[in-house]
C-alpha positions in Angstrom: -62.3 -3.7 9.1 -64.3 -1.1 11.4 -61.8 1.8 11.8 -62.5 1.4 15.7 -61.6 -1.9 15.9 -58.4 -2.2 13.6 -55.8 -1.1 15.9 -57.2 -3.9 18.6 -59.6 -0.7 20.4 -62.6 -1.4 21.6 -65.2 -1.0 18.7 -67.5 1.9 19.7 -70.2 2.5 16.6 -73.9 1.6 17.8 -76.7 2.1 15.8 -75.3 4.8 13.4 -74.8 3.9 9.7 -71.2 2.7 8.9 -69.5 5.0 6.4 -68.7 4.2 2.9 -65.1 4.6 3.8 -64.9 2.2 6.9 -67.4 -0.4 5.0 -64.6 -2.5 3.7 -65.5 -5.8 4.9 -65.4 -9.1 2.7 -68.0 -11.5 1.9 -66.1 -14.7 2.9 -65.2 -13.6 6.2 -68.9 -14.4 6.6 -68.1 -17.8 6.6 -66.7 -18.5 9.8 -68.6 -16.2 11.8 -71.7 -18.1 10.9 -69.3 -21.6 11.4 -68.5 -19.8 14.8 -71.9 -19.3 15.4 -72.8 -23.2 15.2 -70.1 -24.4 17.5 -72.0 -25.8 20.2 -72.4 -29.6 21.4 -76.3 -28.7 22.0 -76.1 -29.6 18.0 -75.1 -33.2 19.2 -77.7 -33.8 21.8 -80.8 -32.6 18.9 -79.3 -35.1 16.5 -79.9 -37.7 19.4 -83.2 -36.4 19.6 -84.5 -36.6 16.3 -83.6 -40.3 16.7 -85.2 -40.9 20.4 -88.0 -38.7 20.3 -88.7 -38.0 16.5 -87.9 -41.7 15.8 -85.8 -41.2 12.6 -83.5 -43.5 10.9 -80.2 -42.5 10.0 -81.2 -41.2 6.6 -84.0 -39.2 7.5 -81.6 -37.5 9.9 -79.0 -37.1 7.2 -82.3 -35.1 5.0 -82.8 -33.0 8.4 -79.3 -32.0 8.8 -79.4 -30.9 5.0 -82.5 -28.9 4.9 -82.4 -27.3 7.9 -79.5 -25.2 7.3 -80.1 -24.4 4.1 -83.6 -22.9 5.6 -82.6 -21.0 8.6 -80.0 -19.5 7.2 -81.0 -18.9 3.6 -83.5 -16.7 5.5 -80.5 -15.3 7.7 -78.2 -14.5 4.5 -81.5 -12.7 2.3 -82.0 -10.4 5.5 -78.6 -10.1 5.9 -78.4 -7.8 2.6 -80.3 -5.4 4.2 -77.5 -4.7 6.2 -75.0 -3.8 3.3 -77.6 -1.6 2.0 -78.0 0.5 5.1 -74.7 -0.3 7.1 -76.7 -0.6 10.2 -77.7 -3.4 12.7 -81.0 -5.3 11.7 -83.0 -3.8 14.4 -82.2 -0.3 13.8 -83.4 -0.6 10.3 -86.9 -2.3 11.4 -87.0 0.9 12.2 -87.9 1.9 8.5 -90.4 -0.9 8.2 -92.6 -0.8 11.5 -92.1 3.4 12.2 -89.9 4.8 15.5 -92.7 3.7 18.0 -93.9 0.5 16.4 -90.3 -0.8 16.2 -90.3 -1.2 20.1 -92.6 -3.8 19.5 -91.4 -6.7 17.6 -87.8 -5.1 19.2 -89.1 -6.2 22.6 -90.0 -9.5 21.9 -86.9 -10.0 20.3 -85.0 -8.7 22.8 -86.8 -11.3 25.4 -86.6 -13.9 23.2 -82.8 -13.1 23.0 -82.7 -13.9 27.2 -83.6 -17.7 26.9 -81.0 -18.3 23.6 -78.2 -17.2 26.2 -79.5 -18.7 29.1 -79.3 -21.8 27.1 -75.8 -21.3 25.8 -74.7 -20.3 29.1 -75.9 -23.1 30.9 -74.2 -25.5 28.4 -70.6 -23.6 29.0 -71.2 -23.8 32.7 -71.6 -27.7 32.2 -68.9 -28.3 30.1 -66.5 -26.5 32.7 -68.3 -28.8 35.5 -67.5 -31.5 33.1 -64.2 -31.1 32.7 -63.2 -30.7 35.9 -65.1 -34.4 36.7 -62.9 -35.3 34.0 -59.6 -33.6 34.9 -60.0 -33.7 38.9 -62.5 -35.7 39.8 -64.6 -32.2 41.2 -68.1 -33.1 41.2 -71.0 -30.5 40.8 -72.6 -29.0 43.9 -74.7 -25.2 43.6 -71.6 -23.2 44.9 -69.7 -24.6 41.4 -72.4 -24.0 39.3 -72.8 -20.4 40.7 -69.2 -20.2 39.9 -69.6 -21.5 36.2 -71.6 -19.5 35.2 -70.3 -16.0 36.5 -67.3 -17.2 34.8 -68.7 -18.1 31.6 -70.9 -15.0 31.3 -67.9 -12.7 32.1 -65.6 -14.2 29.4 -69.2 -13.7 26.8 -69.3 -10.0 28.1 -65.7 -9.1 27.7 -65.8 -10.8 24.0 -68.8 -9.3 22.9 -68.2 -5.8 24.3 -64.9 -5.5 22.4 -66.8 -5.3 19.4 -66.9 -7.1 15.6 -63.7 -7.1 15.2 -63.0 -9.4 18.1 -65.8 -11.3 17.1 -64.1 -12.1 13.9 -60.8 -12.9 14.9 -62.0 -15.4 17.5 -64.9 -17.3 15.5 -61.7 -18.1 12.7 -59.4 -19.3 15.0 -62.4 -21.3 16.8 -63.2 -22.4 13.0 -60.0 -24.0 12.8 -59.9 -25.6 16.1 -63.2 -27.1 16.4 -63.2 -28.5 12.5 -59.9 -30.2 13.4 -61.1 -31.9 16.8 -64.6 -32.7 15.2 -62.4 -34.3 12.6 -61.1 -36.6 15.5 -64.0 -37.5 17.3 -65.9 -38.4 13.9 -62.9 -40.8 13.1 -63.2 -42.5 16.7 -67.1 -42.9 16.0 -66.5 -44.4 12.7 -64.2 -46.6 14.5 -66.3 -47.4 17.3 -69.6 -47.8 15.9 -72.2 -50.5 15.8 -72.8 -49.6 12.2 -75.4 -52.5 11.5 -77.3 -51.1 14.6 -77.5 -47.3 12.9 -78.5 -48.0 9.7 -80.8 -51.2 10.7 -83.5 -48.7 12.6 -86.5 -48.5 10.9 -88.0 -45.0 9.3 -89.8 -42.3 11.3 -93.2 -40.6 10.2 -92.9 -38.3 7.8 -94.5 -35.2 10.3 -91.4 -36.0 12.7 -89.0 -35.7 9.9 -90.6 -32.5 8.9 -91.2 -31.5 12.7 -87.2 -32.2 13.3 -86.5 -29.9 10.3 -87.9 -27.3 12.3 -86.4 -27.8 15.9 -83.0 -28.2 13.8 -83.7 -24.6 12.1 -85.4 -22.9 14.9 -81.6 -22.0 16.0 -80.8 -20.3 12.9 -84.2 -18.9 12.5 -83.1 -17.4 15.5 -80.4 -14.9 13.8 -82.5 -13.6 11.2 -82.9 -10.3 12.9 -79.2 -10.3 14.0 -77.9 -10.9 10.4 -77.5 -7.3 9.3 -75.4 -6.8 12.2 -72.4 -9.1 10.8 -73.0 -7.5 6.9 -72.9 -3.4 7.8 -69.3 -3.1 7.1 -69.6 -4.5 3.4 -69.9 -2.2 0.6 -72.8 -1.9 -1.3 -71.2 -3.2 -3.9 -70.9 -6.8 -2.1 -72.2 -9.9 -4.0 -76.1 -10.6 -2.6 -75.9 -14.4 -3.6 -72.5 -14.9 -2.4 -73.5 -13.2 1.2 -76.5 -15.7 1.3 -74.1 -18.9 0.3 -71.9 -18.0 2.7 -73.8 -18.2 5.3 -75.5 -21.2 4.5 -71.7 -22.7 4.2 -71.0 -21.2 7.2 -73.4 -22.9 9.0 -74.2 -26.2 7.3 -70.6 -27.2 7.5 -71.1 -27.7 11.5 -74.8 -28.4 11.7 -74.4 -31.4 9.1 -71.9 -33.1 10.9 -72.8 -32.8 14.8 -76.5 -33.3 13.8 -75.6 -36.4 12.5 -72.9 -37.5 14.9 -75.6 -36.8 18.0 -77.8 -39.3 16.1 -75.0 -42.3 15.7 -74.4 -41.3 19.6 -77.7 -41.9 20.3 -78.1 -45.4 18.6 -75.2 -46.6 21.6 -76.4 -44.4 24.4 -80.4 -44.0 24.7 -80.7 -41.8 27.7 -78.9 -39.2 25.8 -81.8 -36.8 24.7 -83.1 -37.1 28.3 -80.3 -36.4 30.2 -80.6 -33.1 32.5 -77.4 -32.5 31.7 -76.7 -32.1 28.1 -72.5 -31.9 27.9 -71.5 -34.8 30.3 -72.4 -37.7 28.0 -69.7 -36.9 26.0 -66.8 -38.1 28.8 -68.3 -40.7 28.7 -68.3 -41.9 24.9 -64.7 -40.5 24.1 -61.6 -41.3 25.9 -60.4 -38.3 28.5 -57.5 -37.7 25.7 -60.6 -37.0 23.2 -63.2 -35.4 25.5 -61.3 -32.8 27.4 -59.8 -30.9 24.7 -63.1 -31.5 22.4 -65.2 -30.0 25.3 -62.7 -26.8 26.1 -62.9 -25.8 22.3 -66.6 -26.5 22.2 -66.9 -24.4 25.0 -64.9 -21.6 23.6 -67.7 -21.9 20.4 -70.3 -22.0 23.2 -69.0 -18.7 24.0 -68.3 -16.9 21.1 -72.4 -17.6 20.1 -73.1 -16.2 23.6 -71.0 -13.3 22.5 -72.1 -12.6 18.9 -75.9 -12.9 20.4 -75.0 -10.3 22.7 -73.4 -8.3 20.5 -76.6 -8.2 18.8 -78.7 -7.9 22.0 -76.8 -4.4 22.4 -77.5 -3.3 19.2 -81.6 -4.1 20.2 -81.8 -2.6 23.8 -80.2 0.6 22.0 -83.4 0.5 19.6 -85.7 0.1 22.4 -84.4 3.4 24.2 -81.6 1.6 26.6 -79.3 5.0 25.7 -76.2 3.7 27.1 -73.1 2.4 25.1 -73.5 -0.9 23.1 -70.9 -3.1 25.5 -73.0 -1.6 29.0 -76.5 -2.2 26.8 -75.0 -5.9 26.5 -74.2 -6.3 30.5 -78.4 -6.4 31.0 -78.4 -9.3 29.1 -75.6 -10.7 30.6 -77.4 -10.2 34.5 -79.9 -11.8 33.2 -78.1 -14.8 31.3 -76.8 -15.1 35.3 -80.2 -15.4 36.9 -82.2 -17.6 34.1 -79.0 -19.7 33.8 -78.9 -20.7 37.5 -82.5 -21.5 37.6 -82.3 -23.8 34.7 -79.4 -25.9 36.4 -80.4 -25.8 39.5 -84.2 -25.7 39.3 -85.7 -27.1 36.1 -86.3 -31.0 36.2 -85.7 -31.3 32.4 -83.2 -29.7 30.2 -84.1 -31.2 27.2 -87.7 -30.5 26.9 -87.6 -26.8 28.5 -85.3 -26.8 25.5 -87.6 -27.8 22.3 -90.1 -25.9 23.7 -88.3 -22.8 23.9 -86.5 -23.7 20.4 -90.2 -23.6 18.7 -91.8 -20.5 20.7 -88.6 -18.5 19.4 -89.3 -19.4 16.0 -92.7 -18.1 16.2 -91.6 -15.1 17.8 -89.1 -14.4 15.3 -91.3 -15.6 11.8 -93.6 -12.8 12.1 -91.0 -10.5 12.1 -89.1 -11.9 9.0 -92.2 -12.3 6.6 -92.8 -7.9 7.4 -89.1 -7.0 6.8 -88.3 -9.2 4.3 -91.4 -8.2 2.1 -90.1 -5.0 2.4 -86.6 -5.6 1.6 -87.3 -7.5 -1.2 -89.5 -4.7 -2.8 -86.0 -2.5 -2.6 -86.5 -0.6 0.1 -84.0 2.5 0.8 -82.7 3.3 4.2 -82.3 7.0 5.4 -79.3 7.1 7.9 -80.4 10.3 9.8 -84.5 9.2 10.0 -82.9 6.0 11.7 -81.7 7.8 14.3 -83.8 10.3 14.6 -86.9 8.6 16.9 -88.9 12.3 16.8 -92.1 13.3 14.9 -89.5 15.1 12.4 -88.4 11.4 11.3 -89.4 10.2 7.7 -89.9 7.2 10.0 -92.6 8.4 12.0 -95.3 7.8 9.5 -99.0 7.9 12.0 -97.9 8.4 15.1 -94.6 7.0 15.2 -96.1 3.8 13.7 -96.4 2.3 10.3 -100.0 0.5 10.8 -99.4 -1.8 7.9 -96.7 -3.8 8.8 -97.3 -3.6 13.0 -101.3 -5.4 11.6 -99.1 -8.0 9.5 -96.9 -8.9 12.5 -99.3 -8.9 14.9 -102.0 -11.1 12.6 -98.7 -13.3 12.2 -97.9 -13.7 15.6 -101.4 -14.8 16.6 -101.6 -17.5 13.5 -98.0 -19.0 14.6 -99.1 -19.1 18.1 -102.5 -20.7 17.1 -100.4 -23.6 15.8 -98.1 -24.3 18.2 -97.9 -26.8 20.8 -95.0 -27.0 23.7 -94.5 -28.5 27.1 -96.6 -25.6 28.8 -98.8 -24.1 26.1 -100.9 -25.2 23.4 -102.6 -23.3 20.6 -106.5 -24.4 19.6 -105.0 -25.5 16.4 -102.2 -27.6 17.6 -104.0 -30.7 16.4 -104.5 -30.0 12.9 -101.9 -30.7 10.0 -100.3 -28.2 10.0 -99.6 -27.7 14.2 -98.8 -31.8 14.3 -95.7 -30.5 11.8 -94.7 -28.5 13.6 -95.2 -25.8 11.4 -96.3 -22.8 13.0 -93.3 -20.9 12.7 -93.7 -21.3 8.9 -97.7 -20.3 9.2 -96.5 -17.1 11.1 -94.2 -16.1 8.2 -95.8 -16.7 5.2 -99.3 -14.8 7.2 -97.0 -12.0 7.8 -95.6 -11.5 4.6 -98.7 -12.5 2.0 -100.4 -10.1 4.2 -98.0 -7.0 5.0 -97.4 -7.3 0.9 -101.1 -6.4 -0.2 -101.9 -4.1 2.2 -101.5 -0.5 1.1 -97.8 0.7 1.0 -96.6 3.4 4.0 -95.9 6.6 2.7 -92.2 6.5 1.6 -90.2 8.8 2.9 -89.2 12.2 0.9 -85.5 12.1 -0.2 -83.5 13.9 2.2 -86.9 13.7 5.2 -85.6 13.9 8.5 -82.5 16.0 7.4 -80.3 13.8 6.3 -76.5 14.4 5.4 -74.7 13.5 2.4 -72.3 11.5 4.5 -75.3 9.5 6.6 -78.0 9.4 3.6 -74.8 7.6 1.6 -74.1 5.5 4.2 -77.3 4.1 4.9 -77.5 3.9 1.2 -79.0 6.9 -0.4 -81.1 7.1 -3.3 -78.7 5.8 -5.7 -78.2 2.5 -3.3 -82.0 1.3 -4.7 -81.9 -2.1 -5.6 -85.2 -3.8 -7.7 -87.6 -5.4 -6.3 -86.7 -9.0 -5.9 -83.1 -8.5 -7.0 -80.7 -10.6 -5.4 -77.4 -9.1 -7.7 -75.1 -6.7 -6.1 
């Protein structure tokens, strides 16, 4: 545990490498922070769609809900060693890979793209606390409630997420527990309730919509990659690589399985559900009051602890970009503007559903160019230098040409470009949209195997002198020093 944070204090590290002596973390306490980080009834209202709108059958859905975890996060847990290695958050040690100027680059976008995820989770914890009190007290929705919602909902995600990891851990075990048992309930009312003959008697999808779902379903944990370091800093070095990564894919595909699939035997008895405006409400109306209201409150407590870990994260970014305040007032911009998107969304947008997709598969392109760069360079065993991380002058081994590293900012941007070229949403679409690979839905993919084919045979940046940018014994260990190299492609330790 951080040394901060075990007494129940605040947690008050930001972007500075975590000592060896603090770093005493475990790798299966990764497991329920990545459960905690699924808990969210949006989960149930994609399964629908991948039956309404992608036109699956049951089994098809059952292969989405499989291999979409398995791919988002396998790509969360292999960046996630990066943060073991250097003890810092994932966005500080970008810094390493794209120089101290050209971070501020793909840390921007990230940081942007980090707005609409919490807008979205924040709207879905404002309707299920609308929703239960329709349930509880017959209170109906009107602006001045949803106003109220929402400020209430973002303040409980601040206050979590500004205490720090360790509050962050101890709720997303509890909320494990919670949620898995009431999940337990409401799948043994559907298998109870269901037209059975009706879900397995639809016919087959196209097999472009199966792999299209794959990558609406994975575009959520796609959207952690960057974020993964953050939750591995206080492991040792010493910390099992392959272990981190099945973790987290346990972690997540034990929720994601099971509410993708349960959204899609919803859908079979309730059509309208994928097109609903409001994405919580349906379920008071498929599971008796007894069922729903305590389902929804802890759904909504795992609505807020992803709100919360995202922030968390979100902090960690503003801090890179130059925002030099504390990490809990860095994470209060992103909770303003959580506030103002939120309330448009509910208030303004016509359709929840498809402002959703379409944000679901621009994030994925805006994260896959990022990924392909840093995990090329992971992978080829790069070492972090604690001090040069911090140290944003010209006297930083990070600088490289004028504070950027031109190599990997070309592969991003190239990457960016490509995914964009392929994409197609509600309000954009790329010139290459039509073509096999854009009707797949597969631009994300495009974007990150351009960025890292290309970023790996272009010329390496200079690597940085041992000791550059005056690094301690303390920090240079920390971020681990020389002796924390790991081979190319390695995965052990």
């Amino acid at each position: 545990m951080p040394a901060e944070s075990a007494d129940g204090a605040i947690e008050t590290r930001g972007l500075e490498p975590v000592p060896d002596r603090e770093r005493t973390g475990r790798v299966r306490e990764l497991v329920p922070t990545w459960v905690a980080a699924n808990i969210s009834v949006l989960l149930l209202t994609m399964g629908a769609g991948l039956v309404i709108f992608n036109g699956l059958n049951f089994w098809q859905v059952l292969l989405v809900a499989f291999a979409a975890p398995v791919l988002s996060y396998g790509l969360v847990g292999l960046i996630s060693i990066a943060g073991k290695r250097g003890g810092a958050p994932g966005m500080a040690l970008s810094r390493a890979v794209f120089g101290q100027r050209g971070n501020l680059f793909p840390g921007s976008l990230i940081w942007v793209a980090r707005w609409g995820w919490e807008t979205i989770n924040a709207v879905s914890g404002a309707y299920a606390v609308l929703t239960v009190l329709d349930l509880l007290f017959g209170i109906k929705s009107n602006t001045a409630l949803i106003v109220v919602t929402l400020v209430f909902f973002v303040g409980c995600t601040f206050a979590v997420s500004g205490l720090g990891i360790n509050a962050l851990r101890v709720c997303s075990t509890w909320s494990t527990y919670l949620f898995g048992g009431f999940s337990v309930l409401v799948l043994g009312y559907l298998v109870a309730t269901t037209d059975w003959s009706a879900v397995f008697g639809k016919p087959a999808g196209s097999t472009a919509m199966m792999i299209a779902g794959i990558g609406t379903i994975a575009a959520g944990g796609i959207s952690w990659v960057p974020s993964g370091p953050d939750f591995t800093r206080y492991l040792p070095r010493t910390a099992s690589s392959r272990g981190m990564v099945g973790a987290t894919i346990g972690g997540a595909g034990v929720v994601v399985v099971p509410m993708v699939l349960m959204g899609a035997v919803m859908a079979v008895g309730t059509p309208d559900l994928a097109k609903a405006q409001d994405p919580v409400s349906f379920i008071g109306e498929l599971l008796p009051t007894w069922l729903a209201v305590p389902y929804l409150l802890i759904a909504l407590i795992g609505m807020l602890l992803i709100n919360s870990m995202s922030m968390y994260s979100a902090g960690f970014t503003a801090q890179t970009l130059g925002i030099t305040v504390p990490r809990a007032w860095a994470v209060s911009v992103n909770a303003v503007i959580s506030l103002v998107f939120g309330f448009l969304l509910m208030v303004v947008a016509t359709s929840f559903f498809g402002s959703f997709i379409s944000f679901l598969t621009l994030l994925a392109v805006a994260f896959s160019a990022w990924i392909g760069v840093f995990g090329v360079d992971m992978l080829r065993g790069r070492v972090y230098d604690g001090a040069a991380l911090l140290d944003t002058t010209r006297t930083s081994a990070y600088w490289y040409r004028g504070g950027f590293a031109w190599q990997a900012m070309t592969a991003w941007g190239v990457a960016l470009a490509v995914g964009l070229l392929f994409t197609s949403v509600d309000w954009f679409s790329g010139p290459l949209a039509g073509t096999w690979i854009g009707r797949n839905g597969l631009g994300w993919v495009a974007g990150i195997l351009t960025s890292g084919v290309l970023y790996a045979v272009l010329p390496r940046a200079a690597a940085p002198a041992a000791g550059a940018g005056g690094t301690a014994p303390e920090a240079g260990a920390a971020a681990g020093g020389t002796d924390a190299r790991v081979p190319t492609g390695s995965l052990s330790n």
